[in-house]
VMD Tcl script that draws the C-alpha trace (Angstrom):
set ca {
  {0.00 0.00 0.00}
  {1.44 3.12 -0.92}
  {1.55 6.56 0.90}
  {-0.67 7.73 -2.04}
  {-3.70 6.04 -0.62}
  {-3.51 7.71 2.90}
  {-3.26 10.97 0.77}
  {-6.39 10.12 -1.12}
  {-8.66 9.76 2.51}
  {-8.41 6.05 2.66}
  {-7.39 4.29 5.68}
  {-4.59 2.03 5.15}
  {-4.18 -1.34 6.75}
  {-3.31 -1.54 10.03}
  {-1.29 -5.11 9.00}
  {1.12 -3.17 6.52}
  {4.51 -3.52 8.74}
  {5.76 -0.38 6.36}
  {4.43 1.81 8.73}
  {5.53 2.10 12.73}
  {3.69 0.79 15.39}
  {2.65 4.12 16.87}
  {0.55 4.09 13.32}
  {-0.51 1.11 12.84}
  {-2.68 1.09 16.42}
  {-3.92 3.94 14.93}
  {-5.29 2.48 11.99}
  {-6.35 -0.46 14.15}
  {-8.33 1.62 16.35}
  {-10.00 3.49 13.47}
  {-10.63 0.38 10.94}
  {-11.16 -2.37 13.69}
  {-12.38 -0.85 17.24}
  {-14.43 2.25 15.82}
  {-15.00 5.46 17.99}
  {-16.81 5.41 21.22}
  {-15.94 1.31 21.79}
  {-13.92 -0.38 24.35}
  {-11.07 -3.03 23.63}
  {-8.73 -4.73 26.07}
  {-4.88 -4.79 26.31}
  {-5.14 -8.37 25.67}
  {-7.18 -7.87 21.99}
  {-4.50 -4.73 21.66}
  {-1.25 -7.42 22.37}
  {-2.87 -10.22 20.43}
  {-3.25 -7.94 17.11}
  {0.44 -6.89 17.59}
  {2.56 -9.34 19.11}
  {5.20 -8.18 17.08}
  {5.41 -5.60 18.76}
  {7.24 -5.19 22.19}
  {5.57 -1.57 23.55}
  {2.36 -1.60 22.28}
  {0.73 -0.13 25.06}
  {3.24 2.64 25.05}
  {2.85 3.21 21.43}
  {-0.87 3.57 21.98}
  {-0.48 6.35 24.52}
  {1.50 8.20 22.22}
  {-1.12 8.80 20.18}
  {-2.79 11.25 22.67}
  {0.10 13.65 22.10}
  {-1.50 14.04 18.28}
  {-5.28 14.47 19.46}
  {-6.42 11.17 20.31}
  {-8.47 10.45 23.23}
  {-8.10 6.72 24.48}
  {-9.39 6.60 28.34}
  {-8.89 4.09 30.88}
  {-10.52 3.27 34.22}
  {-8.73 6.35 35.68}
  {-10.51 8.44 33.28}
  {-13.51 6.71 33.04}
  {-14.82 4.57 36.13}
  {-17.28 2.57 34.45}
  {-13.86 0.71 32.77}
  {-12.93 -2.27 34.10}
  {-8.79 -2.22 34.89}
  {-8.16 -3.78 31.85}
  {-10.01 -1.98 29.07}
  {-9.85 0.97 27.20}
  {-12.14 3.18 25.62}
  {-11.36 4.68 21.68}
  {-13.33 8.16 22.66}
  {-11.88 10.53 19.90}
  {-10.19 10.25 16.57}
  {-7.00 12.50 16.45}
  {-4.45 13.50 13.46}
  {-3.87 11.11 10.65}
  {-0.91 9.89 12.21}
  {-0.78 7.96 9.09}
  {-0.40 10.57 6.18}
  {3.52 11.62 6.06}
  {4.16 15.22 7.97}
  {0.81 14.79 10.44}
  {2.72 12.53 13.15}
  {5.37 15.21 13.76}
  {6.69 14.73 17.55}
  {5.03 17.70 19.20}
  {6.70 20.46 20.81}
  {6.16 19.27 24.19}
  {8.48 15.62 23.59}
  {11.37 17.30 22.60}
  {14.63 16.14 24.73}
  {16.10 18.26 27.71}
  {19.48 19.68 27.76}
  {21.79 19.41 31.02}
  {21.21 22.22 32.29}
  {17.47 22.25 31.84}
  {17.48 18.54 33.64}
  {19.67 20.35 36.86}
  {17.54 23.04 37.17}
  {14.39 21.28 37.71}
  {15.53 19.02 40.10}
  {16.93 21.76 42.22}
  {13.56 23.19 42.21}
  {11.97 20.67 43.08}
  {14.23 19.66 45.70}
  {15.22 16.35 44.40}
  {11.97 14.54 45.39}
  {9.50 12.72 43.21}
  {6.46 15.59 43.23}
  {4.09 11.79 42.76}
  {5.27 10.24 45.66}
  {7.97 12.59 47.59}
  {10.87 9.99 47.48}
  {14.11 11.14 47.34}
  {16.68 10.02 45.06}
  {18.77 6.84 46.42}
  {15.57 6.17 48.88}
  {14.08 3.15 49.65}
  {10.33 2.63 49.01}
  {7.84 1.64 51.33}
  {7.11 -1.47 50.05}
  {9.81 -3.27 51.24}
  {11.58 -4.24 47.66}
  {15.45 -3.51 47.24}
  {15.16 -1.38 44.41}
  {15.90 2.64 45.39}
  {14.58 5.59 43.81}
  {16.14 6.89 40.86}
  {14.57 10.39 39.88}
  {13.56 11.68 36.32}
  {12.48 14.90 34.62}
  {9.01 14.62 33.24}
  {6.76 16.56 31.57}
  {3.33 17.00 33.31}
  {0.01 18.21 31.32}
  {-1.30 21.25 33.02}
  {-4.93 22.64 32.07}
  {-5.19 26.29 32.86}
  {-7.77 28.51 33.96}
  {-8.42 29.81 30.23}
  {-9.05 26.19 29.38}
  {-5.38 25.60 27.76}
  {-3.08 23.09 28.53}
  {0.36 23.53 29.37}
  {3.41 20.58 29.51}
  {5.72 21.45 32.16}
  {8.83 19.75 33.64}
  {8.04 18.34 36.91}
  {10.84 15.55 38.90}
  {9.34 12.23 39.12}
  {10.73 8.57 39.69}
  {11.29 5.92 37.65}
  {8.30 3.90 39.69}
  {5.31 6.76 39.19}
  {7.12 7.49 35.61}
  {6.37 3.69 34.28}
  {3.02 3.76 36.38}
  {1.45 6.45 34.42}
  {2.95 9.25 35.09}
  {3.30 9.92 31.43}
  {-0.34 10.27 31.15}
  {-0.67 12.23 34.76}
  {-2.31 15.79 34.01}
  {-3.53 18.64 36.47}
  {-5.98 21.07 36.54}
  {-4.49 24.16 37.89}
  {-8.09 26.25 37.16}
  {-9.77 23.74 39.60}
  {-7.14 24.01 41.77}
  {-7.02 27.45 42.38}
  {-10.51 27.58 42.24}
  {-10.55 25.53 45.53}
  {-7.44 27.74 46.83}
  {-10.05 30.48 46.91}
  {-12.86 28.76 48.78}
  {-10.68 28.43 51.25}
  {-10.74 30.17 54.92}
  {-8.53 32.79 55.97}
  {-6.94 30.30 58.76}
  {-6.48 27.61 56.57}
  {-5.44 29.40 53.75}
  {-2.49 30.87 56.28}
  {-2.38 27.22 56.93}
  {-1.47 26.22 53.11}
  {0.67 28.91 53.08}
  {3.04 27.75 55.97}
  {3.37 24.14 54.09}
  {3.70 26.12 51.08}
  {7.17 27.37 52.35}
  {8.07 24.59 54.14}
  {7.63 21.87 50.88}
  {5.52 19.80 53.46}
  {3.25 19.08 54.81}
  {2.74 18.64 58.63}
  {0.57 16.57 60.56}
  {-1.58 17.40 63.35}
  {-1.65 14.20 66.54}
  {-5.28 13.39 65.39}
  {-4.40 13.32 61.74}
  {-1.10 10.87 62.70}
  {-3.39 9.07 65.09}
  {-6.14 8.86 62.30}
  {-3.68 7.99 59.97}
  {-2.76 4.78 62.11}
  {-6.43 4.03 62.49}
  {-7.43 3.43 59.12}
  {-4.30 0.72 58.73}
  {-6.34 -1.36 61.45}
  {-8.36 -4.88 60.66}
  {-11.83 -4.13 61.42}
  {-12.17 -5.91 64.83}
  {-9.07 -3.38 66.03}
  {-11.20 -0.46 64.68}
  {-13.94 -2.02 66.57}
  {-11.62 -1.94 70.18}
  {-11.02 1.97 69.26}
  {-14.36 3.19 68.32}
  {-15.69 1.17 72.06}
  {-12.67 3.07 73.64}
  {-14.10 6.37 72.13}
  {-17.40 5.59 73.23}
  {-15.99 4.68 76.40}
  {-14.21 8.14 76.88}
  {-17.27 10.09 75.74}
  {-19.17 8.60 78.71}
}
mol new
graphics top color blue
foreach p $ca { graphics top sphere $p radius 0.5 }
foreach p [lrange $ca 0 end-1] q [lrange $ca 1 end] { graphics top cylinder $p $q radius 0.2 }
display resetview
């Protein structure tokens, strides 16, 4: 099939190994799935076992208009399908998959300077680099530079470079997005004390915890029959 074709409005074959992968789920979403249907990672692995990354491939395509949601976007998704939504750019016709803007690599100094602004912690997580995590593996943080998708107020989106570990990078991070309108929004709603509150962490980088909050904290790790004993002892003091 020629590039000719694509040119002329028809859809090439999703099969035709002359194009790369990031195209040819594309093709397979638009020929084979259809807009507004769901599909599983195991139909999206079976149709391209050739292929190593599919599933990263796949979220590429949202950097060229393409709006594929999962269970975090959509709760009604089971963990392991996906929803085609939107059809994006015709990734497929020569010039229109262009790496945006947004992908294009760091230099040193650009790398340096976000770390040191974000103090060399993961802003998913707050590891440090080196650190061990929580879960009790052996492997320590390493830290990254990512880029983050931030909506604005005016309803734009901005990508900017946020730290982030290797862990929250391969666990979706590249698909993590804020809204800073919302945000803001709920900034404003705020009280005067906590506000004053917000601001103190603000300066600090962290956050600090209040005995009820730590206590709390502790609480909600407890098998229900310990939560039980507490709530009793509660009840107990409030008599």
């Amino acid at each position: 099939m020629e590039f000719t074709e694509a040119l002329m409005g028809e859809i090439p074959s999703y099969q035709d190994k002359k194009f790369g992968s990031m195209v040819r789920a594309a093709l397979w979403l638009v020929s084979v799935v259809g807009e507004g249907n769901i599909f599983t990672k195991a139909q999206l692995r079976e149709t391209f076992p050739d292929v190593a990354q599919i599933d990263r491939r796949l979220r590429d395509l949202r950097d060229h208009g393409w709006r594929i949601d999962t269970n975090r976007d959509d709760p009604s998704l089971l963990q392991q399908e996906q929803r085609f939504v939107t059809r994006g750019a015709d990734v497929w016709i020569p010039g229109a998959s262009k790496a945006p803007k947004h992908k294009s690599s760091l230099t040193a100094a650009q790398r340096a300077k976000v770390l040191q602004d974000d103090n060399h912690l993961c802003r998913s997580c707050g590891i440090g680099a080196g650190e061990a995590y929580e879960d009790g593996g052996i492997e320590l943080a390493k830290l990254n530079v990512s880029r983050r998708k931030v909506l604005q107020s005016d309803g734009t989106a901005d990508y900017q470079l946020v730290t982030e570990c290797k862990k929250c990078g391969t666990g979706g991070g590249a698909d993590r997005e804020v809204d800073l309108g919302a945000l803001l929004g709920r900034v404003e709603n705020l009280s005067s004390v906590e506000r004053r509150l917000f601001a103190k962490w603000i300066d600090a980088d962290q956050r600090s915890f209040s005995p009820i909050e730590e206590i709390w904290g502790i609480y909600r790790t407890l098998p229900q029959d310990s939560r039980a004993t507490v709530a009793q002892a509660i009840g107990d003091l409030a008599d």
